[in-house]
Structures are given as C-alpha cells and as structure tokens.
VOKE-830870 format. One line per field, with one value per residue: y, z, x of N, C-alpha, C in turn; residue in one letter. Coordinates in steps of 0.1 Angstrom, whole numbers, plus 2048, in hexadecimal, padded with zeros to 3 digits. Layout:
# residues N
nyy: Y, ... .
nzz: Z, ... .
nxx: X, ... .
cayy: Y, ... .
cazz: Z, ... .
caxx: X, ... .
cyy: Y, ... .
czz: Z, ... .
cxx: X, ... .
residuo: A, ... .
This chain:
# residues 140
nyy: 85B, 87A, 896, 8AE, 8C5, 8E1, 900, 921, 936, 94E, 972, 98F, 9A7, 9A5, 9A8, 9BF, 9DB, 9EA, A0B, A27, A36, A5B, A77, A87, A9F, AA5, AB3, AD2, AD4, AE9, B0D, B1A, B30, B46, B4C, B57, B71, B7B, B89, B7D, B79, B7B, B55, B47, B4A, B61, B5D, B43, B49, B5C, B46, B38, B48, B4D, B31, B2D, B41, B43, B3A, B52, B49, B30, B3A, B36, B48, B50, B4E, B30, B1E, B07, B14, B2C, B1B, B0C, B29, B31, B19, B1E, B35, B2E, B1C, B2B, B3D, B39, B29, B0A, B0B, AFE, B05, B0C, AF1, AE1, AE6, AE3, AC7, AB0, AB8, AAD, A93, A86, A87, A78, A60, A5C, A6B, A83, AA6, AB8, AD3, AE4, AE9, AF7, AE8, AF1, AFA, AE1, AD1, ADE, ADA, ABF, ABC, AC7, AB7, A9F, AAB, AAB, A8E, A83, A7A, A90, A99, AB3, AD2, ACB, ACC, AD1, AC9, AD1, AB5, AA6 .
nzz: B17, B20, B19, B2D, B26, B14, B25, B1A, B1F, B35, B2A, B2E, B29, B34, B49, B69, B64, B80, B89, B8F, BAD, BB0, BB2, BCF, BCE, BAB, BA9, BB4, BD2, BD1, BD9, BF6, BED, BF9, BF6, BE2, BE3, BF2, BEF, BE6, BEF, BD9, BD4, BEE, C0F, C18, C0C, C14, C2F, C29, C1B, C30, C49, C3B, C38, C58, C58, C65, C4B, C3E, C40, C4F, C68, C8A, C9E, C97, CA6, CAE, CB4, CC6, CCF, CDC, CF4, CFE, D09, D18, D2A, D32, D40, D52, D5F, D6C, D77, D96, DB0, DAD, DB3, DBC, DAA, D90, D8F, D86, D6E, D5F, D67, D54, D41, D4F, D56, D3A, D35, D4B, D3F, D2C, D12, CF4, CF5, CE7, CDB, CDC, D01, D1D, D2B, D48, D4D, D47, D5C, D73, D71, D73, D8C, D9B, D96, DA3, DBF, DC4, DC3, DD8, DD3, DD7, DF4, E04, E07, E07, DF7, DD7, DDC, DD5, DD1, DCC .
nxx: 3A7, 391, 38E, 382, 367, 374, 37A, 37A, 395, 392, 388, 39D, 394, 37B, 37A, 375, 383, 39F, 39A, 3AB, 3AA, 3A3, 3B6, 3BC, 3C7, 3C6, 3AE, 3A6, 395, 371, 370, 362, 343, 343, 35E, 366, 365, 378, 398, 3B7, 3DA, 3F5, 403, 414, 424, 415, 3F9, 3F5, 3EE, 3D8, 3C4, 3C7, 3B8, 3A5, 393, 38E, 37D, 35A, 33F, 32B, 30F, 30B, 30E, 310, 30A, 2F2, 2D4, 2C3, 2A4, 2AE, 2C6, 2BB, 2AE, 2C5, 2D1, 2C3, 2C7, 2DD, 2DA, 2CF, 2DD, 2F1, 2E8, 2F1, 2F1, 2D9, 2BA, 296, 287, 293, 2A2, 28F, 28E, 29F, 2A0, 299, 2AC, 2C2, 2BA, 2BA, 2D6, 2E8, 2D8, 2E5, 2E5, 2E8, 2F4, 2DE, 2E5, 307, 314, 324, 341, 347, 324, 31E, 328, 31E, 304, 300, 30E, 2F9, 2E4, 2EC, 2EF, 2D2, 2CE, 2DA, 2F4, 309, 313, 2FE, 30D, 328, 348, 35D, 37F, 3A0, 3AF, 3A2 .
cayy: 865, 87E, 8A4, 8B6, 8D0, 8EB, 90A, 92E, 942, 95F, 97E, 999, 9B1, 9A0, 9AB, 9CE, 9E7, 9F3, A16, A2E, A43, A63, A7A, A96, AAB, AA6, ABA, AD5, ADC, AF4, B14, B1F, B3F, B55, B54, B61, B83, B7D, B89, B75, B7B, B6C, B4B, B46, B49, B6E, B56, B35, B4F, B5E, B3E, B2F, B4F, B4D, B24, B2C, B48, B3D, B41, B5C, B3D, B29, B3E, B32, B54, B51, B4B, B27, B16, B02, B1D, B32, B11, B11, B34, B2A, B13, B24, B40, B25, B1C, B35, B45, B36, B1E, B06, B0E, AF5, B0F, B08, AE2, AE0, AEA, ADD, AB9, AA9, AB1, AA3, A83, A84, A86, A71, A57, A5B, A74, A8F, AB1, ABD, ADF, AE4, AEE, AFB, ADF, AF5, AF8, AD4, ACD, AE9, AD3, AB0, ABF, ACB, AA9, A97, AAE, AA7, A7E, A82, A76, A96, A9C, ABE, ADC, AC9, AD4, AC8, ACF, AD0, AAA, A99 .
cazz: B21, B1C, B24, B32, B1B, B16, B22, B13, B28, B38, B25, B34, B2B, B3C, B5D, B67, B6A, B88, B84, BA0, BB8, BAA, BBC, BD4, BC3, BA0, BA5, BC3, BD7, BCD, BE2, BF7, BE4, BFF, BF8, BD5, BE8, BF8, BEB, BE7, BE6, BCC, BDB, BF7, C20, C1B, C01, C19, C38, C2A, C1C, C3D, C4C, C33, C3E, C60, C58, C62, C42, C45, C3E, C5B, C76, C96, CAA, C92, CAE, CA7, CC2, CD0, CD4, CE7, CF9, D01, D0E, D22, D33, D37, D49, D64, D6B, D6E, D88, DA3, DBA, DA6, DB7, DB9, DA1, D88, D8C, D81, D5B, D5C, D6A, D4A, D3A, D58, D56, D2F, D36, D50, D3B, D1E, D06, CF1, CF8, CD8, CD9, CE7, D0C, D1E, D35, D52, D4E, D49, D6D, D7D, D6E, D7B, D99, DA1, D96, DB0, DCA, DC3, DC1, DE0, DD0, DDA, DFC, E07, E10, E02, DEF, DD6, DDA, DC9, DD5, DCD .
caxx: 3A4, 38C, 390, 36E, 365, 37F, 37A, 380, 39B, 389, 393, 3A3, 38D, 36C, 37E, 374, 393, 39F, 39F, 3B8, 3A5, 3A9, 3C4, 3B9, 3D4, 3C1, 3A3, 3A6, 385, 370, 373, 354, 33C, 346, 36A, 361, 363, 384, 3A5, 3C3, 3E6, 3FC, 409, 421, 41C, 409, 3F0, 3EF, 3E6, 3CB, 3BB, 3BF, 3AD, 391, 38F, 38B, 36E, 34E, 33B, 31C, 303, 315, 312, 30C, 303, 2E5, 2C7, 2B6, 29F, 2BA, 2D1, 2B6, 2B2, 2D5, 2D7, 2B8, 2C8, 2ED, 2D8, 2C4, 2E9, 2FD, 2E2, 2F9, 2E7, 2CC, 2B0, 28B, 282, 2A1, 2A3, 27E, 28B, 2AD, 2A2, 299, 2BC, 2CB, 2BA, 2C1, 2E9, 2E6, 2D3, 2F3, 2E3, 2F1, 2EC, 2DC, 2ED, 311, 312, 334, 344, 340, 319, 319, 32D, 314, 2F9, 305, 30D, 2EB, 2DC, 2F6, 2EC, 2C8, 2CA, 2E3, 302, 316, 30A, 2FE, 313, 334, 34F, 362, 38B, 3A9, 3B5, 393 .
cyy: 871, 88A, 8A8, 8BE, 8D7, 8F7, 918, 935, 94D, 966, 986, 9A3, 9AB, 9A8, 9BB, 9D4, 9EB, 9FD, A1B, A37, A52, A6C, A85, AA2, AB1, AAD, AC5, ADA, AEA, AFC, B18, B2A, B46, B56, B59, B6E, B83, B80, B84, B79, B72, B61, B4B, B4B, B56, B65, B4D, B3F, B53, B54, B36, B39, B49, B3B, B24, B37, B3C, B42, B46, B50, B34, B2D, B3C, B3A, B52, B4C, B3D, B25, B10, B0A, B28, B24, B10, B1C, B33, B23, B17, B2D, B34, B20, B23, B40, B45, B29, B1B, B09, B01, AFA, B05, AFA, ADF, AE1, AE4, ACA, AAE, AA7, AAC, A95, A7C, A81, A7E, A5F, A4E, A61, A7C, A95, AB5, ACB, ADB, AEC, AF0, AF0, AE8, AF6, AEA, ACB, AD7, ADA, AC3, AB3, AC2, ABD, A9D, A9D, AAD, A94, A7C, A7B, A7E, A9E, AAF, AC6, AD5, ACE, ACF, AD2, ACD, AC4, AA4, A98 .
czz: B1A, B21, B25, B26, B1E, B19, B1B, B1E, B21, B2F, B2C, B34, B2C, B4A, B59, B6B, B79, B88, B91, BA0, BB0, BB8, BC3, BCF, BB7, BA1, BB5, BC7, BD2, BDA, BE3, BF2, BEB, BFE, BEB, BDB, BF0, BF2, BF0, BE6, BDC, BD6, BDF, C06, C1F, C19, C0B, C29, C3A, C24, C26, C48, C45, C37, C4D, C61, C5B, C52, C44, C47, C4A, C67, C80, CA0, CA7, C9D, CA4, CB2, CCA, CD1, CE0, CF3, D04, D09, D1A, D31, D3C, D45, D55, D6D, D6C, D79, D95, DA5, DAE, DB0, DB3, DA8, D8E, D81, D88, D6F, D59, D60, D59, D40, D41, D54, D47, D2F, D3F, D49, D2F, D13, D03, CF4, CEB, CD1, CE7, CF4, D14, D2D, D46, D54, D51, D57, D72, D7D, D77, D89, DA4, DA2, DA1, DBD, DCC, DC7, DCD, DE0, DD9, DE3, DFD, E0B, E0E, DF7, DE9, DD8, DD3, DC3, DCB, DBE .
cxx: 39D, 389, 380, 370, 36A, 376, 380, 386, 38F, 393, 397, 399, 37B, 36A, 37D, 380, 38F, 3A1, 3A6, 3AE, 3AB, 3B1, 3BE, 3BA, 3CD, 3B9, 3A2, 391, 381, 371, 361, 350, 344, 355, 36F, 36A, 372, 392, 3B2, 3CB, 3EE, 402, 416, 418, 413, 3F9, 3EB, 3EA, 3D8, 3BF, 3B8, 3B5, 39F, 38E, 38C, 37F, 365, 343, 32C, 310, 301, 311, 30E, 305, 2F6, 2DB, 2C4, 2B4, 2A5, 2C3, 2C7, 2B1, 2BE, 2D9, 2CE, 2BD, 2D4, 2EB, 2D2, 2D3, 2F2, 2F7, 2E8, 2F1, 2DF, 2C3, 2A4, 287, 288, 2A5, 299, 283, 29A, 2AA, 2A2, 2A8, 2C5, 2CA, 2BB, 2D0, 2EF, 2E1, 2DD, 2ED, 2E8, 2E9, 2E8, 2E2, 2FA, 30D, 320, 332, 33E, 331, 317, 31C, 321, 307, 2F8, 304, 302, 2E2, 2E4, 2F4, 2DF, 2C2, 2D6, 2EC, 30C, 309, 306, 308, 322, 33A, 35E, 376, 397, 3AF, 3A9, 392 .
residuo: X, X, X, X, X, X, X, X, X, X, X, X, X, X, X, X, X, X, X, X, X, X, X, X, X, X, X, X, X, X, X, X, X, X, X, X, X, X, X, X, X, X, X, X, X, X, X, X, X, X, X, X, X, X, X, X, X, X, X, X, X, X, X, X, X, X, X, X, X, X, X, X, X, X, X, X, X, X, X, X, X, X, X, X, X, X, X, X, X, X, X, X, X, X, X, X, X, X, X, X, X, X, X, X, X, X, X, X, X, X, X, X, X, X, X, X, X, X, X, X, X, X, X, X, X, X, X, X, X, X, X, X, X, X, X, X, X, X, X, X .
C-alpha cells in the first residue's frame, strides 16, 4: 500500500495573527482646538460639568446662524408661510417643495414641523383633498 505524497503540516506561523481591536479606553480622543481656550477644573462632577458644557458648545466654525444659501432659502420660505393664508401669489413659490415632499424627497435644510403641516395643508387644499373652509378638530 502506497501513501500519496506526504505533506508538510502547515506551520503556525504562516497563519496571520489575530490581533484585539484596540480598547477605546487606550487612546482617549483628541479634544477639539477650541477647547484649548477652555478651563477645567481638577476632576470630579465640577470637571465632568464643564466638559459636558464645552461638548454641547457649538464650535465657532460650526455655527449654524452663519447665513448660507439654503438657510436664506429656508427663511424665504418660513416667511411665505407664516403670512397666514397661502395665497395664488404664495403657492406659485412654495409649489415645487410641495410636490417634492409629496414625491418622498428630503428637505435639504431643516424646516419646523409646523411649517411643514402649513405646507401639506395648503397642497391638500389645492389638489382638493382637504375640502375648502374645513377644520381640522381635536377628535379627528
């Protein structure tokens, strides 16, 4: 009887190591520039207060009040509904984000729930969903 040709046991170190994830713990994040400028107390709840202040800053670079095109956008459109009544006028510049949100698109800037119910609402009183001169109440 006549063995096949022997092979050579694999060696052990052919196989690549599994190395361990390293530990969160081991290396802490670095801290953002701006809190450079921030003073800490020594450690304990005064210490974990004011790092969780300084994590809830917005940092200066961040800021959202900052004006971009979609935030005047945005204000653009807050003001068309918040006039009261949509108007011909009104639904003429608001239609297209209707039939965007309507269609299942995001809004590309945030917009406050209530605008976005004004908005619907106008487009439902337009495509006579939600008839004229009705109202909605507290049951419904």
């Amino acid at each position: 009887m006549s063995a096949g040709p022997s092979r050579a046991p694999s060696s052990a170190s052919s196989l690549s190591p599994i190395s361990p994830l390293p530990s969160p713990l081991a290396r802490p994040a670095p801290l953002p520039a701006h809190w450079e400028t921030i003073p800490l107390p020594p450690p304990g709840p005064e210490h974990f207060a004011a790092r969780r202040a300084a994590w809830l800053e917005i940092p200066p670079d961040k800021d959202p009040r900052t004006p971009t095109s979609a935030s005047r956008e945005r204000a653009r459109i807050e003001q068309l509904l918040r006039q009261g009544k949509v108007t011909d006028e009104t639904w003429r510049a608001l239609k297209s984000l209707h039939t965007s949100l309507m269609g299942g698109s995001k809004l590309k800037s945030g917009l406050a729930m209530a605008d976005v119910v004004k908005l619907l609402h106008a487009g439902w009183q337009r495509d006579g969903t939600w008839p004229p001169g009705a109202e909605a109440t507290e049951d419904t």
